[in-house]
Structure formats: C-alpha cells, structure tokens
C-alpha positions in Angstrom: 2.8 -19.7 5.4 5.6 -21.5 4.0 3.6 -23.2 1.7 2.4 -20.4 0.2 6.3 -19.5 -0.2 6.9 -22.0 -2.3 4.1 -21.1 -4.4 5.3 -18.4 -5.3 8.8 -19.8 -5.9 7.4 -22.6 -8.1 5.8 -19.8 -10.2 8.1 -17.1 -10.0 10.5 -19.4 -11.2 8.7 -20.4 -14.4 8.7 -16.5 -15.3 12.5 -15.4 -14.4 14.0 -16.5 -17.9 11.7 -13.5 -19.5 12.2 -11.0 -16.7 15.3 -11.6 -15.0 17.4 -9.4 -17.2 15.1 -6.6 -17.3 14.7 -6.4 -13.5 18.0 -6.8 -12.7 19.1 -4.1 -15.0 16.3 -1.8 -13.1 17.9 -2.3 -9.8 21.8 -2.0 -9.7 23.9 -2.0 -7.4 25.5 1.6 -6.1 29.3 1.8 -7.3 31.7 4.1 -8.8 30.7 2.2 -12.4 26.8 2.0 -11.4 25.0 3.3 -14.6 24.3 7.0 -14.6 21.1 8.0 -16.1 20.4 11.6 -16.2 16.7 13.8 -16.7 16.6 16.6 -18.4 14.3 19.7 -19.7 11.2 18.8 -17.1 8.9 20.5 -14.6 9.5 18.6 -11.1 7.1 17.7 -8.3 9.5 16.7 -5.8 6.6 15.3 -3.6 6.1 18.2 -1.1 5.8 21.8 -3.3 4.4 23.3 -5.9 6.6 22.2 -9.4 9.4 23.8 -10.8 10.1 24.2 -14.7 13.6 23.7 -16.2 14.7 21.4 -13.8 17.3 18.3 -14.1 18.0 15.2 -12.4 21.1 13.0 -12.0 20.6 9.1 -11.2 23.4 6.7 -10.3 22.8 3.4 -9.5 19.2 3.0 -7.8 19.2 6.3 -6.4 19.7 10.0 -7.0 22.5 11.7 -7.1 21.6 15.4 -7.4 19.0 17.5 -8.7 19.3 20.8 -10.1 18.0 23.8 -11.6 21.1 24.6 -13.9 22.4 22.2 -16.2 24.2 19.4 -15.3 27.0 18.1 -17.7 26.5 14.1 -18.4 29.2 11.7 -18.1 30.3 9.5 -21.2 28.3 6.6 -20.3 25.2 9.3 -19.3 21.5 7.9 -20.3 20.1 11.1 -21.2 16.3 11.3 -21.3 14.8 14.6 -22.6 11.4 14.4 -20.6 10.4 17.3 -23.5 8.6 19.6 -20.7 6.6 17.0 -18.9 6.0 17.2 -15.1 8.8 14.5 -13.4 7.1 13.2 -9.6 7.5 10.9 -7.2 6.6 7.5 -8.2 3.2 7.0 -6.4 3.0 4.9 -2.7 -0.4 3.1 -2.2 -0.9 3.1 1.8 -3.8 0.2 1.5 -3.5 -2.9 -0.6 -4.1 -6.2 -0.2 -2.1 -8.0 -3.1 -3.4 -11.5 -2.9 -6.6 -10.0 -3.2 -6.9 -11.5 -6.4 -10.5 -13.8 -6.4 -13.3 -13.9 -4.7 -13.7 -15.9 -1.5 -15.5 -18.2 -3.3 -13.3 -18.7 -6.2 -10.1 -18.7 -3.8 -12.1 -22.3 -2.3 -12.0 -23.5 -5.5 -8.3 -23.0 -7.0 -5.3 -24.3 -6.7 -2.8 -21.9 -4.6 -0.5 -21.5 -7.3 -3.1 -20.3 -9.6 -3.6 -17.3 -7.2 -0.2 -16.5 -6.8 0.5 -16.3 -10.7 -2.4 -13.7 -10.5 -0.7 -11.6 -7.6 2.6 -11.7 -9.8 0.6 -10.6 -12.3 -1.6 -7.9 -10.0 2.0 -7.2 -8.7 3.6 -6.0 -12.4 0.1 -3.9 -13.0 0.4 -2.1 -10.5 3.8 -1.3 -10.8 2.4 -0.3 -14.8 0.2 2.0 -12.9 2.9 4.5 -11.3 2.7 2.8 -8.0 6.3 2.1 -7.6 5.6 1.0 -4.0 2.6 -0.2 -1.4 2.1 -1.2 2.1 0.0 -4.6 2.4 -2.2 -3.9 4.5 -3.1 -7.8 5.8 -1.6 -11.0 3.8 1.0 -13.5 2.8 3.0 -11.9 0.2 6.4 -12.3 1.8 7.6 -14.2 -1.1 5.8 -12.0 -3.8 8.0 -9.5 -1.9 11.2 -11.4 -1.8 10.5 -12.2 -5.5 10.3 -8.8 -6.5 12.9 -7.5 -4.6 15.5 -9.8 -5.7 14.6 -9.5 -9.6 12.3 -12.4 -10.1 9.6 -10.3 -12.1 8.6 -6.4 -11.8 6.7 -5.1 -8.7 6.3 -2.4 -6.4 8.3 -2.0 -3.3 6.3 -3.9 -0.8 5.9 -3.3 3.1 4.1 -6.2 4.4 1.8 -6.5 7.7 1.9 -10.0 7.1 -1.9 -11.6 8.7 -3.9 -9.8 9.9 -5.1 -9.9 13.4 -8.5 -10.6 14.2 -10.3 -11.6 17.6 -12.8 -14.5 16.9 -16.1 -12.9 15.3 -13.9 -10.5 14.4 -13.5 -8.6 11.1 -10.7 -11.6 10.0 -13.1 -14.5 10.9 -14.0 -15.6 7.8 -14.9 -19.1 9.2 -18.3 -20.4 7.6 -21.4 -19.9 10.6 -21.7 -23.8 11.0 -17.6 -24.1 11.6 -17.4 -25.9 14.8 -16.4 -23.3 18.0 -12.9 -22.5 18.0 -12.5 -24.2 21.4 -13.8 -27.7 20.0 -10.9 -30.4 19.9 -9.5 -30.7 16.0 -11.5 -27.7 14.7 -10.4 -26.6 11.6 -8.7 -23.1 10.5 -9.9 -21.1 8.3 -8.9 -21.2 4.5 -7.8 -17.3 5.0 -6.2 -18.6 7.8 -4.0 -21.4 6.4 -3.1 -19.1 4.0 -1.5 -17.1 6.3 -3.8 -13.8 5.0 -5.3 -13.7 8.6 -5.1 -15.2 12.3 -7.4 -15.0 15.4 -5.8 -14.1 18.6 -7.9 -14.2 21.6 -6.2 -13.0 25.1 -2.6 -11.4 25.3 -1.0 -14.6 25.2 -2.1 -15.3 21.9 -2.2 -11.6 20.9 1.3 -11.9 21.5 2.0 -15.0 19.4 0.1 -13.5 16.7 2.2 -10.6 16.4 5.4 -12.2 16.9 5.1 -14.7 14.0 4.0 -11.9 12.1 7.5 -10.2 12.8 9.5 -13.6 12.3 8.2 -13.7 8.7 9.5 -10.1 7.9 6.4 -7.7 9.0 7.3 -4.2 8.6 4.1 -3.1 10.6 1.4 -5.1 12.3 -1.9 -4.9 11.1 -4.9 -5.6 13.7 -8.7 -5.1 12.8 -10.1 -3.3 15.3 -13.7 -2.5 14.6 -16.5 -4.8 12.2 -16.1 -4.1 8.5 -18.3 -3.9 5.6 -16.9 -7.0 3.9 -17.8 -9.6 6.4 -20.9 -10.7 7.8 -21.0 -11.4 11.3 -19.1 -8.1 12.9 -21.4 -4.9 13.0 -19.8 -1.8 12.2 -20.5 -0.4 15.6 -18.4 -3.6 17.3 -15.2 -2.6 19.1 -12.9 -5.7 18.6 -9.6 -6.7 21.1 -9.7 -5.5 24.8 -7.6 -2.4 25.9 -5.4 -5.2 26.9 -5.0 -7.3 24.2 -4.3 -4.0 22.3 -1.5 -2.8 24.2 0.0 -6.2 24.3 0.4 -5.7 20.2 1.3 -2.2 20.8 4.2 -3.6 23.3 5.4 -6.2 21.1 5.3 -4.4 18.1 7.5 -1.3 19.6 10.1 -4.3 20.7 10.9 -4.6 17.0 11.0 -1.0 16.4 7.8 -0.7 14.5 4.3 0.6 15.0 0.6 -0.9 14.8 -1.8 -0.1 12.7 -5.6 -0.6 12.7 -8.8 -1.5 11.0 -11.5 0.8 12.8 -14.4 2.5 11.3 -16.5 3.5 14.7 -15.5 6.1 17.3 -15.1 3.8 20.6 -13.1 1.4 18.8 -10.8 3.9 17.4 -10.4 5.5 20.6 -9.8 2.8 22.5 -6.7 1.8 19.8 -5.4 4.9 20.2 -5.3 5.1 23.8 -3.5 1.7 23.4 -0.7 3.1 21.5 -1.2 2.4 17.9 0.2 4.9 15.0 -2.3 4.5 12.1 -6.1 4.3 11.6 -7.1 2.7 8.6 -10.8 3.8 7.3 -12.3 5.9 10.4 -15.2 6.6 7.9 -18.0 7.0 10.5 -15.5 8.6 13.1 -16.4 11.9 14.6 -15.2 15.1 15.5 -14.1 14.2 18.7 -11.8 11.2 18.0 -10.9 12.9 14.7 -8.9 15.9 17.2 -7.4 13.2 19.0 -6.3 12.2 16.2 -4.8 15.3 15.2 -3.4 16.1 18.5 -1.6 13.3 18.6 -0.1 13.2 15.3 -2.0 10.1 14.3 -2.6 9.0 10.6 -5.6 8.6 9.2 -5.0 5.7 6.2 -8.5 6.1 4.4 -9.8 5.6 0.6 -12.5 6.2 -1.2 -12.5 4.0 -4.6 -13.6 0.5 -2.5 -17.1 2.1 -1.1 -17.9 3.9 -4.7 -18.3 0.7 -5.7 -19.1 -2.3 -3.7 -17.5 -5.6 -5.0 -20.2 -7.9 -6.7 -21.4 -11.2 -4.9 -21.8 -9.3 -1.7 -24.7 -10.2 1.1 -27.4 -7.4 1.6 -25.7 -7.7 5.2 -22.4 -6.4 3.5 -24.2 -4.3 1.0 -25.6 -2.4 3.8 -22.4 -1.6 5.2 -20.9 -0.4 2.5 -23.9 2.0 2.0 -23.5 3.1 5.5 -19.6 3.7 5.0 -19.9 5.6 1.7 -23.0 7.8 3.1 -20.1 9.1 6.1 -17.7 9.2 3.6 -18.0 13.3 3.1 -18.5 14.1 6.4 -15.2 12.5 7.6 -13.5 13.9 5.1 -14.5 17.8 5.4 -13.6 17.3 9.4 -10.5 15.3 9.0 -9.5 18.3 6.9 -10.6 20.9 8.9 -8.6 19.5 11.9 -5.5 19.0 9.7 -5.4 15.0 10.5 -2.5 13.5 8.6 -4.2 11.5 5.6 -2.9 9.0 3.7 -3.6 8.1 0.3 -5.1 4.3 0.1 -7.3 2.3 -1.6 -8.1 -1.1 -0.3 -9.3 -2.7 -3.9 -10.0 -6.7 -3.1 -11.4 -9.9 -5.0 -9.9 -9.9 -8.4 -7.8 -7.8 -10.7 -10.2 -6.1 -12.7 -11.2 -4.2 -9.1 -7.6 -3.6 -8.4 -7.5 -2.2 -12.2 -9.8 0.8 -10.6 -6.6 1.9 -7.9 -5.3 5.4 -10.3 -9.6 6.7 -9.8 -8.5 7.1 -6.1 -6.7 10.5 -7.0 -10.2 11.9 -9.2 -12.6 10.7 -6.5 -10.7 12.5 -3.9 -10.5 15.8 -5.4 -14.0 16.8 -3.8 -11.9 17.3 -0.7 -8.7 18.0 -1.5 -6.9 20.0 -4.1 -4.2 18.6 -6.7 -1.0 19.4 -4.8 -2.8 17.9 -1.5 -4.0 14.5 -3.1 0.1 14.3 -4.6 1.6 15.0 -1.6 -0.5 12.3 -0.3 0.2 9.7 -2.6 4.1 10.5 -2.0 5.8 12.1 0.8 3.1 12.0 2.9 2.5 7.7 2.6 6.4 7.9 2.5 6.4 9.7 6.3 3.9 7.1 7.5 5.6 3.9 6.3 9.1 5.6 7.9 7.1 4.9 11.1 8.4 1.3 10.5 11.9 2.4 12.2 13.8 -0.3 12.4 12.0 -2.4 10.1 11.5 -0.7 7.4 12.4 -2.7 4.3 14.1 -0.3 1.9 17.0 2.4 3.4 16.8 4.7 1.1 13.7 7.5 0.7 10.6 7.1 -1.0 7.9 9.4 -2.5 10.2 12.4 -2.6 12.7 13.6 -5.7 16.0 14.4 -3.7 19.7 13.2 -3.3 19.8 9.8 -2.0 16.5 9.3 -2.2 14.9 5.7 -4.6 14.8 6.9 -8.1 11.7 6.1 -8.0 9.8 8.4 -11.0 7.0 9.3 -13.0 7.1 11.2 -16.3 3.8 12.2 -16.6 1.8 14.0 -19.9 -0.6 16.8 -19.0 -0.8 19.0 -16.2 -2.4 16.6 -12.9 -2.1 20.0 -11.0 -4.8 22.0 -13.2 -6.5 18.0 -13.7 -6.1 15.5 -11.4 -8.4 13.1 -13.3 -5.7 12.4 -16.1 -4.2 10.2 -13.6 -7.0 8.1 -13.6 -6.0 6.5 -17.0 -2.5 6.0 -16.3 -1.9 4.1 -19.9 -2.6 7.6 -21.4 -0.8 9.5 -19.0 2.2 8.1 -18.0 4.8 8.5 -20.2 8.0 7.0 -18.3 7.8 4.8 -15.2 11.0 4.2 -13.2 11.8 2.2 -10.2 15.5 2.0 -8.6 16.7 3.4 -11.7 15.4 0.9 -14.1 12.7 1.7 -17.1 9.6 -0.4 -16.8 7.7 2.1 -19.6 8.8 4.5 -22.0 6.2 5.5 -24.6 7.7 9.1 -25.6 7.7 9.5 -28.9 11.2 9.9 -29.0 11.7 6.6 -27.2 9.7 4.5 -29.5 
C-alpha cells in the first residue's frame, strides 16, 4: 500500500502548480472573514422534498449558513450568483465506485503504477465534473487519491474509502491466475490486485481479523467484504456463499470496535442472509435476492446499495463464464427492484462502473435507467440524503463532520445548479455537460457555464 501512496504523491505532485490555487480557494477554512457566497432567485431540492421556487442560500466558508425563502441582504464582500430560476440540489453522492478502476486487468499487468494513478486523478476530477461531489469506494487503494484531494492537490469528490476488499480464497477478490501455486505453498506469490492493496484474502478469523484491521490502520471509513461469487470473476458461482458465519462476525466485531459498519458483496439469498444474521449494515447488489431476505432486509433497516448501469452493459474482454453472469444478474434485475420497492428496503443509489474511464464516463445514465422503478423525487433522494444517511453509518469514522447530500445550515455546500426540470425528466441528467450549469464543492466553483458567468 504504501507504494502505491507514493504514486500518487509523485503524480499529484507534478499537477499541484496548475490546481493548487483553484482547490484551495474551493475549500476554505470557516472564520469570521471566510468568503461568503450567496444563491439567489432558484428553485431548491434540498435532498428530501419536493422543490421550492424563490428560494435563497447563504454560504460561508465550506458550508451553509442559512437558507431562506425571503430575501437575504449580502454582505460587502457577498459573491452573489443569480441561478436565473434553475433548480439548486444536493451535489450527487455515488454509493458504489471503485476509483482505480481505471484499466483492464490485463492492461493494469502491463503498466507502470503511476500511469494508473494519473488516470484515477484524472477519473477523480471527472467525476467531480459530473455532479458527484462525493463517493464511497467500494474496494481499493485510493487513500492517497483521497488525501490528495482533500488537502487541495487536484479536484475530486469527497471520498469514503473501504480500503481492500475482503475476499476468502476462490472468492470474488481472488483474482490469482488458475495455475498460481496454492496459497499454502511456501513463497507463493500475491496477487497483482493484491500488492496493490485493491484486495486481500483472509481465510479463518484470525486472518479475517488482520484483514480488517489493516484496512482501518490505513483510514477505512467502512469495511468492505465480498460475500457471495460475482459476475466479473471466473472461478466463484453466483450461487456461492463466501466467509463462514464466523469469519463474518469476526469482521462485524472488529469493525464495530472502530465505530463503523460492514458492508457486503452478495447477490444470492443464503449468502446475504447469512451476512445479515452476522451483523453487517449494507448489501451491495442483492440482484437475485428474494422476497424473503428482501423483508429481512426491511425489517431490519438494512440498505440495499444496488445499480443498474454495470449489468446494461457488460465491460468488453469478458469470459462467456462472466458474460453469463452478467446475463443472469441483469435478467433479476426487475424483479428485485419491484420487491425491494414494494417492501420499502432502503436503496441506495450506486453504480459500480470498472476497467477504464470511458465506462466510468456512463455513471450520470444510472438516474435514466432507474426511472422504470422509481420516480424523479425517489431516484434524487437517492443519490443525496438517502447515500448521505447510509455513509453516516460510518459513526466515528466518517471522514467529513459536516452533512452531505442535503441543502441545510451547516451542512457541505456541496451544490448543483442544474438547467431543466430533472423532476418532469430525469434523463437530462444523463448528459451532465448539458445540464449542469454550476458545480460546487465546499464552497468552491469547479464549473460555471451560465451565460451570465461566461
């Protein structure tokens, strides 16, 4: 892992004379002089209700200050921005990303490290270009990307990491060639995921335990263990139910030590149950889950962290092994989806794009392909105060004090001006170039095409 720190150091650093400034402007510190910036003459989403016309909003320093249906009088040294009737929300959270996610797993054997990190600073600043102004990585190294972007080194989402994720051996994170020599053989090798540090294979609840622990030592704000097979690897079935109950709760113990939660890779009803039962918070997928595990999951009040956009369109290079997995996730896809709604599960809004940026390009189609199941104000909430209630579940370790994914006092000024109407069509956010007129993060302009602004 530390390697891979320096990486990004070594790169970041070559980019900080061009970005510095701008970052460090979008980010200042809270003061009685912080720089007041305030919104005026829009329509505001504030991440849980239906919008509001007329409204205002007053931002000091990284956060808001107040918000307002009369007018609020500006200050000397006021910004003001007249958002000229446009709709102001929540900049968006992404639940499920995997930001080094950048090449294939071929082309990652074949490149110097650095080269994939300058694409994840890269990936990093799109997304952020995108309206995602934060996301929870859901399995990787990008501790430094974080630290990078969080102290100014180059524009990027807020970042909770999970750090590696946790697999058993012939797990979903065993990514070890067939012919690798047996894990228990004397000088075996790890894995290139593995020296990475974008997975680790625990086996028994001392290592389970050791796995989880380093994860936390890096700066984990969740733990991240795959649970069930899954549709981009070859040798773990779907149907497979990965770490014993014991292993599980060992996570789930360790994990709670920190003040944080678990969450899991499971697609298939046993394996699911069998996480929940151990204690974790969060199901990521649950595609082929059924009714039965999906009320359990309601009664309990535990979040379902699916997506949509990965399965519409399998990533190229792929196995007919894989291919047929994917197939078999996508054809569940509806059916999960009408239930899980039905029972009133909590759903997150993810979308688990991997292996190169063009694929991570697709992210803003996640809000028009889920508009089969849900309407506009549900897919919003989602993608705001909703994923912002699921990563509060990291307690203690939860990376940013202030709120996310809501437009309150004291929450991140974390906005979106947005042109058109995403509540009558929630396909305009698909092309977020077109429709995103103002992006804002802590305060700080990353994009501002209004007319006005130009």
């Amino acid at each position: 892992m530390n390697q891979h720190l320096r990486l990004i150091a070594i790169v970041a650093a070559s980019l900080s004379g061009a970005l510095v400034h701008a970052e460090t402007q979008a980010t200042p510190e809270p003061s009685s002089s912080a720089p007041a910036t305030l919104i005026r003459n829009v329509r505001i989403f504030d991440g849980r209700n239906e919008p509001w016309s007329g409204g205002e909003v007053l931002i000091v320093g990284d956060k808001i200050a107040q918000v307002s249906r009369t007018p609020i009088a500006p200050g000397a040294n006021t910004q003001v921005i007249d958002g000229g009737g446009r709709l102001l929300s929540p900049g968006f959270i992404d639940a499920h990303v995997h930001m080094n996610s950048v090449l294939t797993p071929d082309e990652m054997r074949n490149v110097e490290p650095a080269y994939a990190t300058a694409l994840a600073i890269k990936g990093a600043e799109a997304a952020l270009l995108r309206g995602f102004t934060t996301q929870r990585d859901t399995g990787g190294n990008v501790f430094g990307l974080k630290q990078a972007i969080d102290a100014g080194v180059f524009p990027g989402p807020r970042v909770y990491p999970s750090g590696a994720a946790i697999s058993q051996t012939s797990g979903h994170g065993d990514s070890r060639d067939l012919m690798a020599p047996p894990r228990f053989t004397p000088g075996a090798e790890l894995s290139l995921d593995e020296r990475l540090g974008e997975s680790v294979l625990a086996d028994g609840v001392p290592a389970m335990l050791t796995a989880v622990r380093e994860q936390l030592r890096h700066g984990a704000s969740q733990i991240k263990l795959l649970a069930s097979g899954g549709a981009s690897t070859e040798f773990d079935p779907l149907y497979v139910s990965e770490f014993t109950p014991e292993e599980l709760r060992a996570a789930v113990d360790a994990a709670s030590s920190f003040g944080t939660y678990v969450t899991v890779h499971s697609y298939n009803p046993e394996a699911t149950r069998r996480a929940i039962e151990a204690g974790v918070r969060c199901v990521e997928h649950g595609h082929l889950l059924d009714e039965a595990v999906l009320k359990l999951m309601a009664d309990r009040g535990i979040w379902l962290s699916t997506n949509v956009i990965v399965y519409e369109k399998p990533p190229a290079g792929i196995t007919p092994v894989q291919q047929a997995k994917f197939e078999e996730v996508w054809a569940s896809t509806d059916r999960m989806m009408r239930t899980a709604k039905k029972l009133k599960v909590k759903i997150g809004f993810g979308t688990d794009l991997v292996y190169g940026l063009a694929n991570q390009a697709r992210q803003n189609r996640e809000f028009t392909l889920r508009a089969k199941w849900f309407t506009p104000l549900e897919i919003l909430r989602q993608a705001t105060s909703g994923n912002a209630e699921l990563l509060a579940l990291s307690g203690r370790r939860n990376p940013y004090p202030g709120k996310i994914g809501v437009i309150e006092p004291g929450a991140y000024a974390d906005l979106l001006l947005i042109d058109g109407d995403p509540f009558s069509d929630i396909s305009i956010l698909e092309h977020p170039e077109k429709s995103l007129a103002l992006i804002m993060k802590g305060g700080g302009i990353y994009k501002d095409s209004r007319p006005a602004a130009r």
